[in-house]
C-alpha positions in Angstrom: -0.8 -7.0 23.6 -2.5 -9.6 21.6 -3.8 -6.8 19.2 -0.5 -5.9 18.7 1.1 -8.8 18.0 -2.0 -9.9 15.6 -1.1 -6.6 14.0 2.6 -7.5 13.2 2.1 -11.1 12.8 -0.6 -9.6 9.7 2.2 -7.5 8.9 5.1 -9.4 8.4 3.0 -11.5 6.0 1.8 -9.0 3.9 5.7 -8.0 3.5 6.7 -10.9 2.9 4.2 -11.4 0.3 5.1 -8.3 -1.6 9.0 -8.9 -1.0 8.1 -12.2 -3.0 6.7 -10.3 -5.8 9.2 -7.9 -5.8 12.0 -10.3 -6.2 10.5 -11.5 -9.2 10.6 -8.1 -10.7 14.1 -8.1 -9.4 14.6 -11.1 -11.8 13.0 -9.1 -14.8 14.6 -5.5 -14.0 17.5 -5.5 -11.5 19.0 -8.5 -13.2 17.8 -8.4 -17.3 16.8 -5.2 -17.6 13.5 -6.0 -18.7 10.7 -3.0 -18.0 8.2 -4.9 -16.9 4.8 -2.3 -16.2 2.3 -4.7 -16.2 3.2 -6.3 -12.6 0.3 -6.4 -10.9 -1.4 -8.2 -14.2 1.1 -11.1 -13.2 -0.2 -10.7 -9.7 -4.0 -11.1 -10.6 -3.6 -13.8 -13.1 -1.4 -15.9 -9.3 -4.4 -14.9 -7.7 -7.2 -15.6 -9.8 -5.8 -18.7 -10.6 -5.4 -20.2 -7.3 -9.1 -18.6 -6.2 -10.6 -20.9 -9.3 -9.0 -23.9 -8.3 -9.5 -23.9 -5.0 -13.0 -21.7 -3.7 -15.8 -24.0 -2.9 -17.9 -25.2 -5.5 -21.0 -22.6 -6.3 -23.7 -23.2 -8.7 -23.7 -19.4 -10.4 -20.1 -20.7 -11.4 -18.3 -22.0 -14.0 -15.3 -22.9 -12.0 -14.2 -23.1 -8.4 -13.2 -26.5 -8.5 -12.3 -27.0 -4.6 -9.3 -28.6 -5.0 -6.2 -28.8 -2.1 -4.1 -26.0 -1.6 -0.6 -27.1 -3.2 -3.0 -27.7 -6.2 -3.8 -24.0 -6.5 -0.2 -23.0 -6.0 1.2 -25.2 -8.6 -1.9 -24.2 -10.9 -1.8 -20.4 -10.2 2.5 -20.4 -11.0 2.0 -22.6 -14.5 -1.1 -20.0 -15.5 0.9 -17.3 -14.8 4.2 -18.8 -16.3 2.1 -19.7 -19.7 0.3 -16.0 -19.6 4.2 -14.6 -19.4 5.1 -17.2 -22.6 2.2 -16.3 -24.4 2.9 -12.1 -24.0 6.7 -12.5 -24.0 6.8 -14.0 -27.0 4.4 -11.5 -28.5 6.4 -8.5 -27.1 10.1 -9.8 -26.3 11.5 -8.1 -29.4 10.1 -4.4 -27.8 12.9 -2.7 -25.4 12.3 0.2 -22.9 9.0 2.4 -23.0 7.6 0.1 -25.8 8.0 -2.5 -23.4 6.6 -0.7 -20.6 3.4 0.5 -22.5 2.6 -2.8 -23.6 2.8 -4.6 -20.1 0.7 -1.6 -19.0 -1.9 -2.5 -21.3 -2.0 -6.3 -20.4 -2.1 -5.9 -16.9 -5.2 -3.3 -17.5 -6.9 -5.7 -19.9 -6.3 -8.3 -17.0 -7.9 -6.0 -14.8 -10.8 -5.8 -16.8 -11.5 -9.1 -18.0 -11.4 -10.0 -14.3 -14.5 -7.6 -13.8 -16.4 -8.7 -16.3 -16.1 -12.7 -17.0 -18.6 -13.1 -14.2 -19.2 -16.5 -15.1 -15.6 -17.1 -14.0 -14.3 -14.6 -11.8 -17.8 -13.6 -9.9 -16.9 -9.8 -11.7 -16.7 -7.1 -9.4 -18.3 -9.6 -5.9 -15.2 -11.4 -6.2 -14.4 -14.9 -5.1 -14.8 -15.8 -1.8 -14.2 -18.6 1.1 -10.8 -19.2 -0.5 -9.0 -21.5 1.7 -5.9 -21.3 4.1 -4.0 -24.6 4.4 -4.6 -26.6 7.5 -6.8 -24.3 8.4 -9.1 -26.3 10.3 -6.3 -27.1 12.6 -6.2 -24.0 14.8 -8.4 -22.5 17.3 -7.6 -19.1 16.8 -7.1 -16.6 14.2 -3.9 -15.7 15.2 -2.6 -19.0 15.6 -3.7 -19.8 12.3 -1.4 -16.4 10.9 1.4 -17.4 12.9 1.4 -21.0 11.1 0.7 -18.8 7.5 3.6 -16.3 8.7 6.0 -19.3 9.0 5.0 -20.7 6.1 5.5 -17.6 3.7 8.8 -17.5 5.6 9.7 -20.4 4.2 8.5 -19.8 1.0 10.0 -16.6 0.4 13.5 -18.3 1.7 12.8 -21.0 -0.7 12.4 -18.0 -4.0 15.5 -15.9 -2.4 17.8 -18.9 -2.2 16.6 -19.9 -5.7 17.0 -16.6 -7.3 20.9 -16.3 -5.6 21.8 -19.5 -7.1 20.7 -18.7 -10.5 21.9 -15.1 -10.4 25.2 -16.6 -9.6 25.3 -19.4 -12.5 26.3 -19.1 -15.9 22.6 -18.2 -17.2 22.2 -15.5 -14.2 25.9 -14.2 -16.0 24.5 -14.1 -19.3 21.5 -12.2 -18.3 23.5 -9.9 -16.7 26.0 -9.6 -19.6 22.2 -8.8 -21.9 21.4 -6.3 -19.6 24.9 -4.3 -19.6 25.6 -4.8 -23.7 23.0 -7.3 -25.4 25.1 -6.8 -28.7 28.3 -8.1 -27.1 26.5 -10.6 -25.4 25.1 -11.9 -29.3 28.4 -11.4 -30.5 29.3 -14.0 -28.0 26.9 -16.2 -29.6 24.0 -15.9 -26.8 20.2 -15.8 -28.1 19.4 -12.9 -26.3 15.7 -13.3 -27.3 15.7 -16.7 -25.9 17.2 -15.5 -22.1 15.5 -12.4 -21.6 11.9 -14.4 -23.0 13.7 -17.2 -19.6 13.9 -14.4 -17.3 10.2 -12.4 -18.4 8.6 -16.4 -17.9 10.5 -17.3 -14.5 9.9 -13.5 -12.7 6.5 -13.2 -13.7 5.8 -16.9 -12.4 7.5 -15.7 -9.1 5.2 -13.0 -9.1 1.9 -15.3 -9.7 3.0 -17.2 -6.6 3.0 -14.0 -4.6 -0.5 -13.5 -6.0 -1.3 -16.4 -5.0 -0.1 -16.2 -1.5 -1.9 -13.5 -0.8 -5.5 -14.5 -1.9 -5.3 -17.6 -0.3 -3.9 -15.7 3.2 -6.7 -13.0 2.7 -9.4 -15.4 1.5 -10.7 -13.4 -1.2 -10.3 -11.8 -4.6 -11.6 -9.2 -6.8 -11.0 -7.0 -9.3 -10.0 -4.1 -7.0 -7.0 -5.7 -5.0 -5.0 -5.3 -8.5 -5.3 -1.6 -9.1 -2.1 -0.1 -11.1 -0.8 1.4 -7.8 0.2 -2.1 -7.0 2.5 -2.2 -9.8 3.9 1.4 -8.9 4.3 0.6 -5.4 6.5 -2.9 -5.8 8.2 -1.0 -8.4 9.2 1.3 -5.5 10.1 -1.4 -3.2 12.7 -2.5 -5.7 14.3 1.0 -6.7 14.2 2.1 -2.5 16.1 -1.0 -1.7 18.1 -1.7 -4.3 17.8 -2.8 -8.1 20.0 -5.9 -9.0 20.3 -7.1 -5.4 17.9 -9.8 -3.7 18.3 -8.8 -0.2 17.3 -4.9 -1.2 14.3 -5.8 -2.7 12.9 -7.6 0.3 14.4 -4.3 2.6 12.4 -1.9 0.0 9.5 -4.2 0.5 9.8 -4.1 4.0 10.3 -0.3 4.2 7.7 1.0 1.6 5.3 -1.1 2.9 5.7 -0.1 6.7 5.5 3.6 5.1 2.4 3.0 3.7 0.8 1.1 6.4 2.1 3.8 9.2 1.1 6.9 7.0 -2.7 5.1 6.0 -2.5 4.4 10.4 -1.8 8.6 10.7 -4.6 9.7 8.1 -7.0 7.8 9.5 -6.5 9.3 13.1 -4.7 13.0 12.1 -8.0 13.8 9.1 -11.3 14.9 10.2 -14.0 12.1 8.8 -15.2 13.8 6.0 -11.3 13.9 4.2 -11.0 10.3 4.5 -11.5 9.6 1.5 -8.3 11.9 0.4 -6.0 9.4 2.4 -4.8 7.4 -0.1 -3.8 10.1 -2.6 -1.8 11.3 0.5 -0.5 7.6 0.7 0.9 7.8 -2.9 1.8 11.4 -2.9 4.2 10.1 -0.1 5.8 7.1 -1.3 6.2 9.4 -4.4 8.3 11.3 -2.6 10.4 9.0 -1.3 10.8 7.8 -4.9 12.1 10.5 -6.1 14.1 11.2 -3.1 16.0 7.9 -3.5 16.7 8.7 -7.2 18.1 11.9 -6.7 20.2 11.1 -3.5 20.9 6.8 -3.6 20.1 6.1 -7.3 21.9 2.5 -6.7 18.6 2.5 -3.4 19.7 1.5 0.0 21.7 -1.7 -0.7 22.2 -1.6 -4.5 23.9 -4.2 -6.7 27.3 -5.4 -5.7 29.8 -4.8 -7.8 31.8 -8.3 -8.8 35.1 -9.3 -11.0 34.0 -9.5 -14.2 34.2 -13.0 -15.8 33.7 -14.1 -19.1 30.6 -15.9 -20.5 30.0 -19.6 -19.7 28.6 -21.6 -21.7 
């Protein structure tokens, strides 16, 4: 019983984690209509951030700086927020697949400087010893996840609540209004440049945070927790449950997630030993599937965007 409720407890984080980062690409996508490939380059850049602040000192290190844990939060979402300034700016003018290609390429060349700036990241060994807050304070592991599980409740109420009230105020309006006609929208005399650079700088921080929640629940880092399947598998979460609505996003996180973890479960027991290592090209082959499942029969995913009266632009 205790297994199993240590099991969901570990669950529900790692949900709530990705449902995080997958309402920041909500922000991006769902609301602006920004293609936005390089996710998981956002992700890495949360995670890394909040390792280097806060990991115990070590001597083979540049960095590490062991400082408290609200410290590497607030650090790891203002690295990531300046990283999305610097490449927005750079690539804001690009729309659709030229968009796409070039946040591919950041997140890859984020990947790889991650493997090999030793001096910073500890290359492929990864960081390690990150620290949980008030972690000295429990007994138990699973006490310990329960107090993390509460407190990534609260922190992913804290980005949904956020993200409703500024979908629903004039900016969140005008971002819409660039996402269905951008030329009507700068005939209206909105810098379209200027709110979709708002909206690339403010989702990608979200999704630093989540980065960041999940290296300092895991308590370690490395290059390979920020493979491109990460990117393709939030993207999934998003279109599953429902591009331009909060509460979808954090359903398709719930859902593709708890298909993944239930299929990766089934290999492991269903495949003889020696095809193991075949399991997680099974893993993708199925949320694939249900990919292209939702596009063909719920393009709008299980709890699309809500249709509302048009209004006109605020100012």
């Amino acid at each position: 019983m205790i297994g199993l409720l240590s099991y969901l407890v570990f669950f529900a984080i790692i949900v709530l984690i990705l449902g995080v980062a997958t309402l920041g690409l909500n922000l991006q996508w769902g609301t602006t209509g920004l293609f936005n490939a390089g996710v998981v380059g956002f992700y890495a850049i949360g995670g890394y951030a909040f390792a280097i602040l806060c990991a115990p000192p070590r001597p083979e290190l540049m960095a590490n700086f062991g400082l408290p844990w609200i410290v590497g939060i607030i650090g790891a979402m203002a690295a990531s927020a300046l990283a999305a300034l610097i490449i927005g700016l750079l690539t804001i003018r690009l729309r659709g697949d030229y968009l796409a290609i070039t946040t591919f390429g950041v997140a890859v060349s984020i990947q790889l400087v991650t493997l090999n700036w030793e001096a910073l990241t500890g290359g492929s060994l990864g960081l390690t010893t990150i620290p949980r807050p008030a972690a000295g304070l429990f007994d138990s592991s699973l006490s310990a996840n329960i107090f993390y599980l509460a407190l990534t409740l609260g922190a992913t109420a804290l980005v949904y609540w956020g993200l409703e009230s500024i979908i629903r105020s004039p900016w969140g309006r005008v971002l819409k209004a660039i996402r269905e006609d951008e030329t009507a929208a700068i005939a209206l005399g909105k810098d379209a440049r200027l709110f979709r650079l708002q909206s690339f700088v403010l989702g990608s921080t979200i999704i630093g945070f989540a980065g960041a929640l999940y290296v300092s629940f895991i308590g370690f880092v490395s290059p390979f927790d920020f493979a491109p399947i990460l990117t393709f598998q939030i993207w999934t979460m998003l279109i599953v449950g429902g591009s331009g609505n909060n509460k979808g996003a954090l359903l398709g996180a719930f859902i593709v997630w708890g298909l993944w973890s239930a299929s990766g479960t089934f290999i492991s027991m269903a495949l003889p030993a020696a095809y193991q290592t075949q399991g997680g090209a099974v893993q993708s082959i199925l949320i694939g599937l249900v990919l292209v499942c939702t596009l063909l029969f719920r393009p709008r995913g299980l709890i699309g965007e809500q249709p509302t009266v048009s209004r006109h632009l605020a100012s």
